[in-house]
Each structure stands twice: as C-alpha cells, then as structure tokens.
C-alpha positions as CSV (number, residue, x, y, z in Angstrom):
1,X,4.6,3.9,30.2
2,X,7.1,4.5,27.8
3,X,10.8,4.5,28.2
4,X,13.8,5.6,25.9
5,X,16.5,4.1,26.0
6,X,19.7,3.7,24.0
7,X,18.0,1.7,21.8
8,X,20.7,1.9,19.0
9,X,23.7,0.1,20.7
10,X,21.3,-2.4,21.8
11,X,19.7,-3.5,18.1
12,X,23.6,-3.2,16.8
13,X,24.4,-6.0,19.3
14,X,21.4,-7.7,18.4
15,X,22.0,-7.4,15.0
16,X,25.5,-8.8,14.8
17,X,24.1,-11.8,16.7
18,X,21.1,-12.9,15.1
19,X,21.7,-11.3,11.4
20,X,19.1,-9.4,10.9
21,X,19.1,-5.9,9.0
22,X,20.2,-3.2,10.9
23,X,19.2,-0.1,9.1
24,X,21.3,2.9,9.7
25,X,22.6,2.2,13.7
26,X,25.4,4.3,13.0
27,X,24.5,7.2,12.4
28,X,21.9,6.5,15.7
29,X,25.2,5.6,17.7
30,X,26.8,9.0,16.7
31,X,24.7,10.9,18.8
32,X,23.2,12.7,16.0
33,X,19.7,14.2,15.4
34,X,17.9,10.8,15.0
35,X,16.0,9.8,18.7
36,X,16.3,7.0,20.2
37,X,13.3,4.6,19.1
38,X,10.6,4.4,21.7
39,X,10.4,1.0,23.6
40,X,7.3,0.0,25.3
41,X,8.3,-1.1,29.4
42,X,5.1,-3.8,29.3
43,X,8.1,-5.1,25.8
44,X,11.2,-4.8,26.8
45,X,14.0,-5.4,23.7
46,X,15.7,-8.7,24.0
47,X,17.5,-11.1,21.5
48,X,15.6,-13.9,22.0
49,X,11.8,-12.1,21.3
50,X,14.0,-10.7,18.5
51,X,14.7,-14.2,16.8
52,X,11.2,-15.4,17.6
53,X,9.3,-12.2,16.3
54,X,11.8,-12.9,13.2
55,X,10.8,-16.1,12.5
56,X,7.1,-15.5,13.0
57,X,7.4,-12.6,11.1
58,X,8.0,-15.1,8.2
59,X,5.4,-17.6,8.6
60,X,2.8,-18.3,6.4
61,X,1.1,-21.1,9.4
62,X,0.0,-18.0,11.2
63,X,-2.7,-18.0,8.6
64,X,-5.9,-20.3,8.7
65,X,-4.8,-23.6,8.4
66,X,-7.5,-24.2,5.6
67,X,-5.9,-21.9,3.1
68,X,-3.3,-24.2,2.0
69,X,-0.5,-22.9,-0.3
70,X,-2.6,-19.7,-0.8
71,X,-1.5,-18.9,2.9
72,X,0.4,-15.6,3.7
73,X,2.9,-14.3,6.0
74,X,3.3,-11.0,7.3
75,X,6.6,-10.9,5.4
76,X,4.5,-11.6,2.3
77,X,2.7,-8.0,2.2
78,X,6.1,-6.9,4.0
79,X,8.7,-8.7,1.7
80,X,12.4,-7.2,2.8
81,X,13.1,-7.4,-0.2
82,X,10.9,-5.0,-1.4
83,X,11.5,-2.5,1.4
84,X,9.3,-4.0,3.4
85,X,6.3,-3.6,1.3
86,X,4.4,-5.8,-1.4
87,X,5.2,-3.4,-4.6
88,X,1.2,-4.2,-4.9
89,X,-1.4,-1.2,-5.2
90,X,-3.3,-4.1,-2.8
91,X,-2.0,-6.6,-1.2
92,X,-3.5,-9.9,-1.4
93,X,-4.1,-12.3,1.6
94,X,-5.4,-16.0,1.7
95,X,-7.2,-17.8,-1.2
96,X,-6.0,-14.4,-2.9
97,X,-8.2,-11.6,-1.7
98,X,-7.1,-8.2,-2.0
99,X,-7.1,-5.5,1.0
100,X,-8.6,-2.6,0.7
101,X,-5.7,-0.5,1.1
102,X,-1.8,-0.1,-0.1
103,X,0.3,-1.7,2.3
104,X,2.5,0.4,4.4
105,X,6.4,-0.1,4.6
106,X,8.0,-1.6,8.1
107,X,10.4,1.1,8.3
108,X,11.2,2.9,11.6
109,X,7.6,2.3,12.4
110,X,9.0,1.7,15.8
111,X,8.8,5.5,15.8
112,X,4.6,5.8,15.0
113,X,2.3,6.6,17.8
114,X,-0.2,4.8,15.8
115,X,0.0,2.2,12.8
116,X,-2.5,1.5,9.7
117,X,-3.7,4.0,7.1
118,X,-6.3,5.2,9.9
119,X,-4.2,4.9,12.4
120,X,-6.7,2.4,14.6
121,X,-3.6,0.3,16.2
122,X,-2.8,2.5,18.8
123,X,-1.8,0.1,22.0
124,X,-2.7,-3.2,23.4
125,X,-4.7,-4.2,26.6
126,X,-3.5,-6.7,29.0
127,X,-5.6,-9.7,28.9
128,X,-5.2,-10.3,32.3
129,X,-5.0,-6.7,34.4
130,X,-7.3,-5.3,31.7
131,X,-4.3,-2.4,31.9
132,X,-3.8,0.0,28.9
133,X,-0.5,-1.1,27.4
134,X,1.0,2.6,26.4
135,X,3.7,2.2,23.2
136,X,2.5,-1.3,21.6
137,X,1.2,0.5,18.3
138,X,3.6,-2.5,16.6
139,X,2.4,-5.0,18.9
140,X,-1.4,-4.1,18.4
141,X,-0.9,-3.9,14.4
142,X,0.9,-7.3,14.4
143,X,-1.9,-8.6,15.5
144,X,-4.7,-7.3,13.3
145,X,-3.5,-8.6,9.8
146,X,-3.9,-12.1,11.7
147,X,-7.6,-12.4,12.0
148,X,-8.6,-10.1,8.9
149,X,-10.6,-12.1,6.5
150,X,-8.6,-10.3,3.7
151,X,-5.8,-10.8,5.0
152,X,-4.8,-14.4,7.4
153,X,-8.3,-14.8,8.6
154,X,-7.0,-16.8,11.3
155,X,-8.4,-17.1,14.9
156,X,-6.3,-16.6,18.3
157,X,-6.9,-20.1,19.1
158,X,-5.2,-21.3,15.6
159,X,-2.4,-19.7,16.3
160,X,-1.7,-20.1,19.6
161,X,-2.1,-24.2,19.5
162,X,0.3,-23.7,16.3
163,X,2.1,-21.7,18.4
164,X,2.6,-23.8,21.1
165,X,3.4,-26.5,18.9
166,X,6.2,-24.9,16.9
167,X,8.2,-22.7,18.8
168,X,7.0,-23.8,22.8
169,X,10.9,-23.4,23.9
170,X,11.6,-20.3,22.0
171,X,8.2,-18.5,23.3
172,X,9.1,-19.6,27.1
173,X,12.6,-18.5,26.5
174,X,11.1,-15.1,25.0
175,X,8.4,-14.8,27.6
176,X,9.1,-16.6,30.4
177,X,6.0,-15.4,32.1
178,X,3.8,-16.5,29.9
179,X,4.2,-20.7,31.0
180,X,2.4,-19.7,34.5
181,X,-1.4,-19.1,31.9
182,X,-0.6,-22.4,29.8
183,X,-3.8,-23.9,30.6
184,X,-5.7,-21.7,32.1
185,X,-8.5,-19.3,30.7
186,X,-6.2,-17.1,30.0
187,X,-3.7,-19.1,28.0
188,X,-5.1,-18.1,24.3
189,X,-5.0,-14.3,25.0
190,X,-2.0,-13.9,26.7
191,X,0.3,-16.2,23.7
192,X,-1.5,-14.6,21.3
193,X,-0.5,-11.5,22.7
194,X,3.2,-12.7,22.7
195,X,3.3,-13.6,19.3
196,X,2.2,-9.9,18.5
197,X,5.2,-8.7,21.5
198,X,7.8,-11.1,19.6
199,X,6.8,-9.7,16.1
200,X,7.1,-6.1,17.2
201,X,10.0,-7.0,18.8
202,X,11.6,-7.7,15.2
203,X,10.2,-4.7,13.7
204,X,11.9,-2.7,16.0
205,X,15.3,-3.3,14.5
206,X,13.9,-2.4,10.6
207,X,15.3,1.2,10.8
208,X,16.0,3.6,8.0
209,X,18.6,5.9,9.0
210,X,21.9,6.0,6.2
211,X,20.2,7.6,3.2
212,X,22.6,10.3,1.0
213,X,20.7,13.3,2.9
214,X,21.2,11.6,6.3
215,X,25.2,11.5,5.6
216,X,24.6,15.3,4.0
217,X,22.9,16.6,7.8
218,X,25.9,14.7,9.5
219,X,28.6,17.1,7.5
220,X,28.8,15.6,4.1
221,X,27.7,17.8,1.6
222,X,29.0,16.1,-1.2
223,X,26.6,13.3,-0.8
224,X,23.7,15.4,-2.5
225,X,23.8,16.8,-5.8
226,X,22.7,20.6,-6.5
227,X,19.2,19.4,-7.6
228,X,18.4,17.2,-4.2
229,X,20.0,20.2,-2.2
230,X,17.2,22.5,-4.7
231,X,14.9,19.8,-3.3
232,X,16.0,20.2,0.2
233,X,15.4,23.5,0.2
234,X,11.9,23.5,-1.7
235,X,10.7,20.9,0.6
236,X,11.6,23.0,3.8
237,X,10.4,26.4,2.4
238,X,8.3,26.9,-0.2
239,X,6.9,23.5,-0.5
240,X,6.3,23.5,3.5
241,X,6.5,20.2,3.6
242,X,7.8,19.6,7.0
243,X,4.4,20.8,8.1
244,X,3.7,16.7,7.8
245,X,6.4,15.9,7.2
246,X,9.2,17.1,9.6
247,X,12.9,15.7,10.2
248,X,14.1,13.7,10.9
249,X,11.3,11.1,11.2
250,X,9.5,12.8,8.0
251,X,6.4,11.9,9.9
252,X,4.2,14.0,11.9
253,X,2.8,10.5,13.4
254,X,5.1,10.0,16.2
255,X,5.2,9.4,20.2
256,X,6.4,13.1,20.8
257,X,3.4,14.4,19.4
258,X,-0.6,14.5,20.7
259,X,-2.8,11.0,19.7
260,X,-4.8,13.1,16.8
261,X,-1.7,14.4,15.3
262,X,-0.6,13.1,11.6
263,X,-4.0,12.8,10.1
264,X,-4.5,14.7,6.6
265,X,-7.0,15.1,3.9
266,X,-4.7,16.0,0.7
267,X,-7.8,15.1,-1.6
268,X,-6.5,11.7,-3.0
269,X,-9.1,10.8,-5.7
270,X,-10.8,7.4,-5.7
271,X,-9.2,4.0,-7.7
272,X,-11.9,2.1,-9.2
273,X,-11.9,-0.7,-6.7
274,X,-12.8,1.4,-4.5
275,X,-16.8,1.0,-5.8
276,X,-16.1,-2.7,-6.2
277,X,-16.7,-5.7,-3.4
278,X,-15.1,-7.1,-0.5
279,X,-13.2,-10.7,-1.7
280,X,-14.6,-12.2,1.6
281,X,-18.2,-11.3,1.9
282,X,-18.9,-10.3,-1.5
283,X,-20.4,-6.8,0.2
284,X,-19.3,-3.1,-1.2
285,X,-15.4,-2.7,0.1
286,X,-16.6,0.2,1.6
287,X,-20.6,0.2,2.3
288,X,-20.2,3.1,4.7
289,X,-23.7,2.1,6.2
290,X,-24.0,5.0,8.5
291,X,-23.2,7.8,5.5
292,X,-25.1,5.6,2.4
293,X,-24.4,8.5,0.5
294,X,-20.5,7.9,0.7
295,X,-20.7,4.3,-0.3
296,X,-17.6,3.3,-2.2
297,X,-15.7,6.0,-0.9
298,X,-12.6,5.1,1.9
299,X,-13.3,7.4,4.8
300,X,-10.2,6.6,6.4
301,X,-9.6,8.3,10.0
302,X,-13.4,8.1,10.2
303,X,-13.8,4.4,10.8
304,X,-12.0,5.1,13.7
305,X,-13.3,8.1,15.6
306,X,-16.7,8.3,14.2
307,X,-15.6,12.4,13.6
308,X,-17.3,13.7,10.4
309,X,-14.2,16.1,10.4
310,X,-12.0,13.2,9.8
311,X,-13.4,12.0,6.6
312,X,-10.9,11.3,4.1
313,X,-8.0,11.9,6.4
314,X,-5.2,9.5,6.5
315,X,-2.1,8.6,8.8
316,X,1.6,10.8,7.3
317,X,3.5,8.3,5.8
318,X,6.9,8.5,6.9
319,X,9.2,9.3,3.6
320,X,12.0,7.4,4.2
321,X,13.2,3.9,1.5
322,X,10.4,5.8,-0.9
323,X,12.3,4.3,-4.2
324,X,12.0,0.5,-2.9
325,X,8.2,1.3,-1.2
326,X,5.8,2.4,-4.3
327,X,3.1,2.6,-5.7
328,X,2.0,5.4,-3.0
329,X,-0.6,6.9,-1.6
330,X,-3.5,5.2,0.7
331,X,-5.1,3.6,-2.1
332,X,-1.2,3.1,-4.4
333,X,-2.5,5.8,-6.6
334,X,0.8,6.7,-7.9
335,X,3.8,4.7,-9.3
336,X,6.2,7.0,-9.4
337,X,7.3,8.9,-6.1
338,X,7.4,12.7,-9.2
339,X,3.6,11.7,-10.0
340,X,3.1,11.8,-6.1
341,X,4.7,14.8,-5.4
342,X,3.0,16.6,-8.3
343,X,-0.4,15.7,-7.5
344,X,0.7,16.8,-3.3
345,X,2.0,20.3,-4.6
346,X,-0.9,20.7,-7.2
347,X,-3.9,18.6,-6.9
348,X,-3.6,17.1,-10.1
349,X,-0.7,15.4,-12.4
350,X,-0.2,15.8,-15.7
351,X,-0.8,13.8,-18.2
352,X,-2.3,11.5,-16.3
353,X,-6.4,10.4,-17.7
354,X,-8.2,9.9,-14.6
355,X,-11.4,8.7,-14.8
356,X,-12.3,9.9,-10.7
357,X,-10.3,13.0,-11.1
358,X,-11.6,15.5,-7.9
359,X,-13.6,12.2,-6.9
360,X,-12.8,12.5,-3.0
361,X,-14.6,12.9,0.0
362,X,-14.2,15.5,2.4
363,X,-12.4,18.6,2.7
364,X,-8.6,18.7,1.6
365,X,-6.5,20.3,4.5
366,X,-5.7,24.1,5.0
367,X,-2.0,23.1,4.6
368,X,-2.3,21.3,0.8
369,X,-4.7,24.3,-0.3
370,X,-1.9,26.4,0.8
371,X,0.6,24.4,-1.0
372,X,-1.5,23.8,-4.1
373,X,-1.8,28.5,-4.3
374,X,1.6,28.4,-4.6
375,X,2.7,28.5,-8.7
376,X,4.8,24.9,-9.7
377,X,6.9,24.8,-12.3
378,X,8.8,21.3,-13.8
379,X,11.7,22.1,-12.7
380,X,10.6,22.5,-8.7
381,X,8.5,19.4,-9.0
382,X,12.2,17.6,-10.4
383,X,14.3,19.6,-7.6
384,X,11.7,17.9,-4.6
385,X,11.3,14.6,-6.2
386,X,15.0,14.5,-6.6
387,X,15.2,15.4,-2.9
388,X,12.7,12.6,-1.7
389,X,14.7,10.1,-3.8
390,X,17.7,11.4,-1.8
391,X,15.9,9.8,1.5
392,X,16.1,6.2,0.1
393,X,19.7,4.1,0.8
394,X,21.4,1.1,3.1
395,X,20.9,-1.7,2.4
396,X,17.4,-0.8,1.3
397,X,15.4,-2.8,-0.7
398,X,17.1,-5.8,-0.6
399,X,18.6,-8.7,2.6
400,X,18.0,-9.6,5.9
C-alpha cells in the first residue's frame, strides 16, 4: 500500500537538519499543482534512514571489495554535481566497464511507478512474508546497480558484513526491526534490503520543483521570456507533447497512472556500441538470444515483459534539470537538449552524419509519427528547446 502524505513539510524539516538538497519544497508547501511525493507504508520517511541512505548513497565499499580504487558509488554515475547524472553517454562501473545504457538523473524519481530505461524496478518483496512491497520502485532500483557486473558487481553478503561493520548503530537506529534477523537465515536479505530502504530514503528528498516555468504557473509571468512562453505553447499544442510528457511531473511514468503506462518507441537509432561487447563477459552487449536476428540492437521494454509489441520501447524521462542531465536519450544519443528535440519532432537532426541513421528496431509510436506529419520550422524547434531549458533551475547542478 501506498500512502500520501505531506511529504513536503516533512523533507523541509529533514532538510534543515541533516543538509541535504532540498529541491523546490516551496513551491510543494504552497499548495500548488505539484503532488505530494508518494511514500511507500512498508518505508516510512524518517531522518535517520535519510542520513544513512545519504551516506551509503556515497560509498564506493558498496562495491566488490576486489575492485580497489576502480570501485564506484552510486553517487559516482549519480554525481550531485552533475544533476545527479554522470554527464557520460555510459557510465562506467568497477575496473572501468561501461553500462549499456545512459544513466538516468535522480530527480523526483520518488514520483516514477517504475525506475530503469525498461522500467524492470517496479517493487520489492519481503524476504521474510514473501509480501509484494507496493511503492519501492527506489528501493528495488537501489539495489540492482549493486550486484551488476557492469556496474558494483557486489554480492548481498559483501555488503551486508560491510554493512554491519560500518554503520551497525546508524542501520539499528534507521531500522530498528531489522536487529531481531542479525543471525538468523534471514539476516543477509533483510540488511540488504535496508540498505536499498535507507538509499531510497535519500532519494526521496532530490526533488526538482523551482525552475523559471514553475515560478511562471505560480503567477509570475515575467520569469519566462516570449520564446520559452512560444515554447510553452508549442509543447502543449502543436508539439503534443504532454501526451508523454504531462505537467507537472513531465512524465507519463508515475504512481497515478496504470503499470504499462510511459513506455514509447520514438525510433532512437543505434550508437555503435550498441554492436560491440559486454566489458564483463566479453559476449555481444546485447545477444538478444531468443530474436538472433536483433543482435546488437537494445530492445528495451522487451527484456522485461517478453511482449514483441514492446521492442524498442523505453521508460518517459521526466524533463525536469535537462541542462545539468545530458547527453540524452536511452543510449546518450544527443548532446544538446535542441538536437533532442529535433530528432523527437522530426525523426532526424540536421546536420548531424549518422552512420545508423533509421537503424532501430521496432515500430515508432502512433504519437511521434503524428508529431513527426506535422511541418517544423527552426524557429519552433528554438521556441520548444527554449521552453525545455526553461524547466532546469534551484540549486541544480551543483551542492548537497
């Protein structure tokens, strides 16, 4: 189960106490159009699995011990100082092996129903009632990067004896429940799943909320200029762009709508890596073993449901922080949030000498065909960008 609650005040108090980033509470505390962020009732918010999520959050021990300095942290491939992201088309794990995919921003993913490209971190399970844990998208994600051999390539047991170890009085403090398992069979899957409940926890409070057009929907007009208010109104009509992309989340991947919600093809061609091999098992990155004929192609949604329909679909980004969160795209395509938008709105950027150009598997949503019939000229493609830019602003890129 899932509660809302008044999230906002909460995280501001939290905030003031511990120091971390606190992106935009005001506006939340207003009572304007943002929702309250989602909170999980199996993870309840408190300060203290704040500060521990916080300091796991930034530590590079979570990975395998045997990776020495090359180990990684999730705030390595999540830097806050780079919006939360790596600035890296791929980001690169222990002994400097790259991902296969672009790595997404923190921000207000306490909002997403479902978290990776593919959207395959839905919830967690309780080790010990074998109970569907409804809300812990953040908690089930947190935990992946950890035993990915591209990634940490750690093991549950690692990290919960380093666990144990390190920060023993600050996990019993967090999780008081968890001392009665110490010991017992269930000791390694229940702190292992604490250390993914504390992380969340932290993630919760990275929220994006006082951009120029946030300020402008409160009253302000004079925060945008005439092009970004062009922008505004290209990206709500013609552009029909809150068809994904709706406000005031900018994300059609959220709690309030169904599970299979927020998956689109838009026709992304390939990167060249994409053919190339997997940095831990020296395999294809993507064999695609059931569909041979698709090898080297990233099928996205379709590693998770096994739904033909969902090759080459991927999870909507939310657009908020965009100028501190590049390259985009699944694969970090493009390195400028104009080239982005001009391939969304026409399939193509110009200019641009791509050697996989229409290299992409499956079919390309009703939605972007729609879009893509629609006659763009610079000066629209300007207006949006200009727009999109107009979503990025707070502290941003930069502090904890």
């Amino acid at each position: 189960m899932m509660k809302r609650i008044h999230i906002s005040i909460l995280i501001l108090a939290l905030a003031l106490i511990l120091g971390i980033a606190s992106y935009g509470v005001a506006r939340m505390m207003e009572g304007g159009a943002i929702p309250a962020a989602p909170v999980p009732e199996s993870n309840p918010l408190t300060s203290a699995k704040i500060h521990l999520g916080k300091r796991l959050f930034m530590d590079r021990n979570l990975s395998n011990p045997d990776a020495g300095k090359s180990r990684v942290a999730c705030s390595t491939c999540h830097s806050p100082m780079l919006g939360f992201s790596d600035a890296r088309i791929r980001s690169e794990g222990v002994y400097d092996r790259l991902g296969t995919r672009n790595s997404p921003t923190v921000f207000n993913t306490a909002y997403l129903l479902s978290q990776f490209w593919d959207g395959r971190a839905q919830y967690l399970t309780d080790p010990v009632t074998g109970e569907i844990l409804q809300g812990t998208s953040l908690e089930a994600q947190a935990l992946g990067p950890v035993q990915d051999p591209l990634e940490m390539n750690n093991t549950p047991e690692n990290v919960v004896t380093y666990v144990l170890s390190a920060y023993r009085n600050e996990l019993f403090g967090a999780f008081p429940e968890v001392e009665q398992y110490i010991g017992t069979s269930y000791e390694v899957p229940v702190v292992f799943q604490a250390v993914g409940k504390a992380i969340a926890s932290y993630e919760r409070t990275v929220l994006a909320f006082n951009s120029p057009y946030d300020f402008y929907a409160a009253g302000n007009t004079r925060t945008l200029f005439d092009e970004q208010i062009r922008g505004l109104e290209i990206f709500e009509g013609k552009g029909n762009c809150t068809a994904c992309h709706p406000e005031p989340l900018f994300t059609d991947t959220t709690y309030d709508n169904p599970p299979d919600t927020g998956f689109h093809n838009i026709g992304v061609f390939r990167e060249g890596y994409e053919t190339g091999t997997n940095d831990a098992t020296g395999e294809p990155l993507f064999p695609n073993s059931e569909l041979p004929e698709y090898e080297g192609y990233d099928l996205g949604r379709y590693y998770v449901t096994s739904d033909t329909s969902d090759i080459g679909k991927f999870k909507t980004p939310p657009l908020r922080q965009l100028l501190c969160t590049g390259p985009y795209m699944h694969n970090g395509k493009y390195s400028s949030i104009r080239d982005a938008v001009e391939f969304v709105v026409k399939g193509t950027v110009s200019g641009i000498s791509d050697p996989y150009e229409e290299d992409f598997v499956g079919d390309v949503s009703p939605v972007i065909i729609d879009i893509r019939n629609e006659s763009w000229n610079e000066d629209e493609i300007n207006d949006l960008t200009a727009f999109l830019e107009a979503l990025s602003g707070g502290r941003m890129c930069g502090g904890m």
